[in-house]
N, CA, C and O atoms as a GROMACS GRO file, in nm:
protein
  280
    1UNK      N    1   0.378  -0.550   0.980
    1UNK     CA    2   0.448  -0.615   0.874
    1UNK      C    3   0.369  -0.587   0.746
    1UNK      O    4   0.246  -0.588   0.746
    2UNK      N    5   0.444  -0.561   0.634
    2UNK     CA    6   0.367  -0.520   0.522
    2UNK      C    7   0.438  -0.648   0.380
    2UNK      O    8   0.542  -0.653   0.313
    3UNK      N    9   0.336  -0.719   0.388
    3UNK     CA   10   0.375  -0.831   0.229
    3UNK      C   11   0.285  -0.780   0.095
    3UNK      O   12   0.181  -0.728   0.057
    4UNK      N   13   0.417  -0.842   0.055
    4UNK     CA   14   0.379  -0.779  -0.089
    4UNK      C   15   0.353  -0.884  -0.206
    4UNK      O   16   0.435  -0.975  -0.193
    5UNK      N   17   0.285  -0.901  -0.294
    5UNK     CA   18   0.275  -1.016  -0.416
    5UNK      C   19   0.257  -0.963  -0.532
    5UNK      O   20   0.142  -0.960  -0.576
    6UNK      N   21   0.355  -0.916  -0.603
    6UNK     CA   22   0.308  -0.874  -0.754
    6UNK      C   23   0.289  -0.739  -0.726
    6UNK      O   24   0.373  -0.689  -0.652
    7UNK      N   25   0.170  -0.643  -0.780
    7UNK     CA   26   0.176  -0.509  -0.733
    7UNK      C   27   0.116  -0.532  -0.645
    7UNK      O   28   0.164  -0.451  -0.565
    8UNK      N   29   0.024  -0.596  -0.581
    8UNK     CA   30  -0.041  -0.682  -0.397
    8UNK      C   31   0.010  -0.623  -0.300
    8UNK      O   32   0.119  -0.678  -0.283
    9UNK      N   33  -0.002  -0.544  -0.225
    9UNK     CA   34   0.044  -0.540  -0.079
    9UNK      C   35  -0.060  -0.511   0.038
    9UNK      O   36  -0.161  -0.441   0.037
   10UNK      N   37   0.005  -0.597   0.150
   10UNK     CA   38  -0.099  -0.540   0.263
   10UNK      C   39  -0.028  -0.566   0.387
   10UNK      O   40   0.073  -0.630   0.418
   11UNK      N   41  -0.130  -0.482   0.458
   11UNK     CA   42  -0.048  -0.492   0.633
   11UNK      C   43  -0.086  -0.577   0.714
   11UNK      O   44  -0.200  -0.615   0.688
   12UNK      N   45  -0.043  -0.622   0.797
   12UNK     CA   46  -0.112  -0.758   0.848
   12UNK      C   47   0.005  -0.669   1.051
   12UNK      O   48   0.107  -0.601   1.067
   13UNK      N   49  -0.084  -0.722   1.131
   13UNK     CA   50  -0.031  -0.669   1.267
   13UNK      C   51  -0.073  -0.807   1.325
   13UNK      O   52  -0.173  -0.878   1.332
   14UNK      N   53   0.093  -0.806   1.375
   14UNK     CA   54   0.069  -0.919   1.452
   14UNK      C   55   0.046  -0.879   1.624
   14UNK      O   56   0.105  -0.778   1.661
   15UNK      N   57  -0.026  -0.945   1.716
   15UNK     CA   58  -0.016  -0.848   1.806
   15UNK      C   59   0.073  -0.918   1.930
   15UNK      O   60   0.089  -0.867   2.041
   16UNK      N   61   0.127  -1.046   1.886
   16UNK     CA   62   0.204  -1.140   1.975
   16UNK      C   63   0.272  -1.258   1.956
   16UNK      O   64   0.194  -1.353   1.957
   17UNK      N   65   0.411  -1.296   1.935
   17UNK     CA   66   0.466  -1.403   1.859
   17UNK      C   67   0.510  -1.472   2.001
   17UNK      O   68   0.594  -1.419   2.074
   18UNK      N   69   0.438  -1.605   2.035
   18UNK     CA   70   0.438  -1.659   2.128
   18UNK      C   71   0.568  -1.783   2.149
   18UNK      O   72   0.622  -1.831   2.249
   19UNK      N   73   0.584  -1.806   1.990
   19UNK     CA   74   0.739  -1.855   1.943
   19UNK      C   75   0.736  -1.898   1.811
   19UNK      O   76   0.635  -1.919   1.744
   20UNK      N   77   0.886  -1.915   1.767
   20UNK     CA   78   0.958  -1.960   1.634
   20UNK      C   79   0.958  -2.078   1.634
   20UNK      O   80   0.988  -2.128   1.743
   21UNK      N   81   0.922  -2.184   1.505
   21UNK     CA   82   0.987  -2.293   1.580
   21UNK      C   83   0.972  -2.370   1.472
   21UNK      O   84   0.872  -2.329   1.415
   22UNK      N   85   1.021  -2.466   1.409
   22UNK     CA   86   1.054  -2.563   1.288
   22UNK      C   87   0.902  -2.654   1.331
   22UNK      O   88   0.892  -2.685   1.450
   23UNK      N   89   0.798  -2.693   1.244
   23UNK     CA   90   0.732  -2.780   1.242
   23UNK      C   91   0.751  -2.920   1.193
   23UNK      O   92   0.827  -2.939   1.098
   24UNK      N   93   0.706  -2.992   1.234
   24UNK     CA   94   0.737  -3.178   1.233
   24UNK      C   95   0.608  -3.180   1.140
   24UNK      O   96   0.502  -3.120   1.156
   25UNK      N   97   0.646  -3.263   1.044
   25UNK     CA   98   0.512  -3.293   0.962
   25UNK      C   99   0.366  -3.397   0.992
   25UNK      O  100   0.259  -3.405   0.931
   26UNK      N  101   0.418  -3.466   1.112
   26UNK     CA  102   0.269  -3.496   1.203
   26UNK      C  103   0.250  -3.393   1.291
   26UNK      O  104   0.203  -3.412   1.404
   27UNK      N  105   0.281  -3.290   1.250
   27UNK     CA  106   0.226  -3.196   1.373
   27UNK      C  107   0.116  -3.086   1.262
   27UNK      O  108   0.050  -2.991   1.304
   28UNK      N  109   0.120  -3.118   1.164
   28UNK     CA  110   0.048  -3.050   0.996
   28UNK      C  111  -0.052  -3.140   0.974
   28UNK      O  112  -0.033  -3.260   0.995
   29UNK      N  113  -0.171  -3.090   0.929
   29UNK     CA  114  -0.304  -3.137   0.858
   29UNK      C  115  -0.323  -3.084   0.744
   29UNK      O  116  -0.332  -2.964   0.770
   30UNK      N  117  -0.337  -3.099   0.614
   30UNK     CA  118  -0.360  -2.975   0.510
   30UNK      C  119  -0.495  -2.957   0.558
   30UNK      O  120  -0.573  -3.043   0.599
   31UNK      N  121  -0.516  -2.777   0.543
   31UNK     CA  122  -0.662  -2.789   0.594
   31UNK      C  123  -0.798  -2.800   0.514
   31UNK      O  124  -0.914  -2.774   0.547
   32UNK      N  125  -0.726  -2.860   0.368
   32UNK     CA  126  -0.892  -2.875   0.264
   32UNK      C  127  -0.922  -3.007   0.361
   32UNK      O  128  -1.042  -3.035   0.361
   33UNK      N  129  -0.836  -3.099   0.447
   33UNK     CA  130  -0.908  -3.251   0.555
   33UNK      C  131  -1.007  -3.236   0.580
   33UNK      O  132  -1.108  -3.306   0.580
   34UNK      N  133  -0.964  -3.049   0.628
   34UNK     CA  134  -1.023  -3.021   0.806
   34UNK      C  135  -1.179  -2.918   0.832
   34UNK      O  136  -1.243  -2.888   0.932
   35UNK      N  137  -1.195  -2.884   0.664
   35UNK     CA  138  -1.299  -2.804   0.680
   35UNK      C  139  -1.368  -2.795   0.498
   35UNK      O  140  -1.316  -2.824   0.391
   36UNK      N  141  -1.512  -2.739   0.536
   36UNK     CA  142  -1.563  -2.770   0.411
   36UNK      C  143  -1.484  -2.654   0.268
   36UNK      O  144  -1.435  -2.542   0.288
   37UNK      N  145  -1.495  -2.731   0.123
   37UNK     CA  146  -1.414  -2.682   0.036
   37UNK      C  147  -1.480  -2.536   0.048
   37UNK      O  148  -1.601  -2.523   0.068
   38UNK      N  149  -1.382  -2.410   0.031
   38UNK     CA  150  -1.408  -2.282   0.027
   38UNK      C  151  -1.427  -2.229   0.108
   38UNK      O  152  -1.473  -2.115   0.097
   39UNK      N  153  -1.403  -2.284   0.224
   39UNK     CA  154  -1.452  -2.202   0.381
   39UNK      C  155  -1.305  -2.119   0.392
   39UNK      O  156  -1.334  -2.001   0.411
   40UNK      N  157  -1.236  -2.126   0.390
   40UNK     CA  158  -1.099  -2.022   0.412
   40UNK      C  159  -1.022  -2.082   0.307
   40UNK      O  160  -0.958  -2.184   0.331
   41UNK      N  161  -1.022  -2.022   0.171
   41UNK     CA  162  -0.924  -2.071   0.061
   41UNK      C  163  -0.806  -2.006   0.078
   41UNK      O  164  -0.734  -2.014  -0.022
   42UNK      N  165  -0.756  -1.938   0.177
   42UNK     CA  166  -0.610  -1.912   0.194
   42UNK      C  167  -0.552  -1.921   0.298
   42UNK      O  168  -0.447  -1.859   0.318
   43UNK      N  169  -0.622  -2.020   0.411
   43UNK     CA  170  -0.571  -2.106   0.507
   43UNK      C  171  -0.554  -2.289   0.453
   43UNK      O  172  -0.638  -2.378   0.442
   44UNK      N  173  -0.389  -2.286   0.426
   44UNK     CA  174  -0.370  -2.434   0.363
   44UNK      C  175  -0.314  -2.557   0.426
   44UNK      O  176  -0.273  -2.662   0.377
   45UNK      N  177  -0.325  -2.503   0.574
   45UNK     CA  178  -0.286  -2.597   0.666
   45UNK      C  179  -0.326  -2.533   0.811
   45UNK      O  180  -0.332  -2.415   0.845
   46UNK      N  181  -0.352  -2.659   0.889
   46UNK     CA  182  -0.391  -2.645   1.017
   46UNK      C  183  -0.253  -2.707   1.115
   46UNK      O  184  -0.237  -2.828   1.101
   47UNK      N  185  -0.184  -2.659   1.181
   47UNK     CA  186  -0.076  -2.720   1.299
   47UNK      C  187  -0.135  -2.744   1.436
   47UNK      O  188  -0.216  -2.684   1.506
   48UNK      N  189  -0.066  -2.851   1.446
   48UNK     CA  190  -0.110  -2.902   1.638
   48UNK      C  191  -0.016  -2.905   1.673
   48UNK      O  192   0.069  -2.986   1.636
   49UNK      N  193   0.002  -2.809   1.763
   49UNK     CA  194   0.131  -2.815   1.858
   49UNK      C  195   0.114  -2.764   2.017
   49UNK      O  196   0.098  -2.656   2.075
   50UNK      N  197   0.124  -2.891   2.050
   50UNK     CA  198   0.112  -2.880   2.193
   50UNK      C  199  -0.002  -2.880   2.254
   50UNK      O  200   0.021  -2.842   2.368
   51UNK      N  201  -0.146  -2.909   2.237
   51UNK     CA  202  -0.235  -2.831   2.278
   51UNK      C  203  -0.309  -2.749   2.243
   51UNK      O  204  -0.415  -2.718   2.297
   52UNK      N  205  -0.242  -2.687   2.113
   52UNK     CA  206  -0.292  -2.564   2.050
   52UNK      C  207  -0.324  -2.590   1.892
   52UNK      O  208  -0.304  -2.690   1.823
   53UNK      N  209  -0.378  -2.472   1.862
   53UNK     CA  210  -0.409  -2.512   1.724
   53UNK      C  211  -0.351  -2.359   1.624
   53UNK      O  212  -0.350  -2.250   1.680
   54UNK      N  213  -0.314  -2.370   1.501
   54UNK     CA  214  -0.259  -2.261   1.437
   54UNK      C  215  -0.243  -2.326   1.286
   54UNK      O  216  -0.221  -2.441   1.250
   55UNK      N  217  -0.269  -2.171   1.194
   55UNK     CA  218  -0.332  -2.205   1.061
   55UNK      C  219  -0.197  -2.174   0.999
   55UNK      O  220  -0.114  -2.110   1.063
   56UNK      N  221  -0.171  -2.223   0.860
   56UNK     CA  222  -0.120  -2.166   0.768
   56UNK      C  223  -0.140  -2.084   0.638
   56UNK      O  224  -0.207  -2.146   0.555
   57UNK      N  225  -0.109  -1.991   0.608
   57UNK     CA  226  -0.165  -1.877   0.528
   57UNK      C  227  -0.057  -1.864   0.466
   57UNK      O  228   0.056  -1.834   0.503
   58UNK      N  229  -0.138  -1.912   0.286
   58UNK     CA  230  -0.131  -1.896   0.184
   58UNK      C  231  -0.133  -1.756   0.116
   58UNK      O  232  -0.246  -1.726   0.076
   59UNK      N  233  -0.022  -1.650   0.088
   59UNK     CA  234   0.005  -1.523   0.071
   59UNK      C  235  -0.041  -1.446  -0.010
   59UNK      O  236  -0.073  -1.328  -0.001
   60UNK      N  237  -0.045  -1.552  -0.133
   60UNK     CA  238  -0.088  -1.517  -0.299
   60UNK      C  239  -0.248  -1.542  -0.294
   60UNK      O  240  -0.316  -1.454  -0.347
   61UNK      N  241  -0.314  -1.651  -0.237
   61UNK     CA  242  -0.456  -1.659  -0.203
   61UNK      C  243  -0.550  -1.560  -0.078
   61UNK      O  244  -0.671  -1.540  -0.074
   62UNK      N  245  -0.454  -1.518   0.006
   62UNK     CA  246  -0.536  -1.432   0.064
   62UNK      C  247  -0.475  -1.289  -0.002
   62UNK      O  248  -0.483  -1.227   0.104
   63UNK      N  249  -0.442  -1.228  -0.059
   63UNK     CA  250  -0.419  -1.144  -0.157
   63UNK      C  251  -0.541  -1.091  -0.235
   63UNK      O  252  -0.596  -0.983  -0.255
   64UNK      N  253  -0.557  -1.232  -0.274
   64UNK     CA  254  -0.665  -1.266  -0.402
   64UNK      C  255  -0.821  -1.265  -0.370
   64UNK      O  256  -0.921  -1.232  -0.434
   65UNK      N  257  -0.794  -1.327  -0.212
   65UNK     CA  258  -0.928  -1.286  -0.136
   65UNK      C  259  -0.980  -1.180  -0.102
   65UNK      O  260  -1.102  -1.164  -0.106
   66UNK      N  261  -0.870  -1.065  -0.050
   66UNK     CA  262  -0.927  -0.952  -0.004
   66UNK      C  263  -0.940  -0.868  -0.115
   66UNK      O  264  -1.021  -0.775  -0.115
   67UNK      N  265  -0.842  -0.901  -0.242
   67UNK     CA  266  -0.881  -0.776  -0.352
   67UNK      C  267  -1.006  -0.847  -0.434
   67UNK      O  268  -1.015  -0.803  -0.548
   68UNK      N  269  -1.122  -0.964  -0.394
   68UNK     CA  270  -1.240  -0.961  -0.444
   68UNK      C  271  -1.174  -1.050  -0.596
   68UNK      O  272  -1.262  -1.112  -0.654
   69UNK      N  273  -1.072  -1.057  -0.642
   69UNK     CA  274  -1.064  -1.124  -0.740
   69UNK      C  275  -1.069  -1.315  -0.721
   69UNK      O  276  -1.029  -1.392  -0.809
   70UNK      N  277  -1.115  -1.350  -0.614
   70UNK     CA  278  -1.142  -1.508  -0.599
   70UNK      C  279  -1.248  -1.538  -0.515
   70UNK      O  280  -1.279  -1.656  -0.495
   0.00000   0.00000   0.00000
């Protein structure tokens, strides 16, 4: 999969979509809760579902991360 932001683009490989699925908002933590400030500034949420754990990624901030401009 290749996203794009502005002139921004990058490839990202997923290597397994285990499922789709609408999240419930107690099933969301924002993750500045869950970890110290600046440890992953373009992970902006943590999900619990089921047992498991899975991040949310912020498009325009990890962009910004890998091109060294944040």
């Amino acid at each position: 999969m290749v996203i794009q932001q502005g002139v921004q683009q990058i490839g990202v490989l997923v290597d397994k979509v285990p499922e789709i699925r609408d999240v419930r908002p107690d099933e969301y933590v924002t993750a500045a809760a869950q970890s110290p400030e600046g440890a992953h500034p373009f992970v902006t949420g943590i999900l619990k579902l089921a047992g498991r754990m899975g991040s949310l990624v912020e498009v325009p901030a990890l962009l910004s991360y890998v091109g060294g401009t944040k």
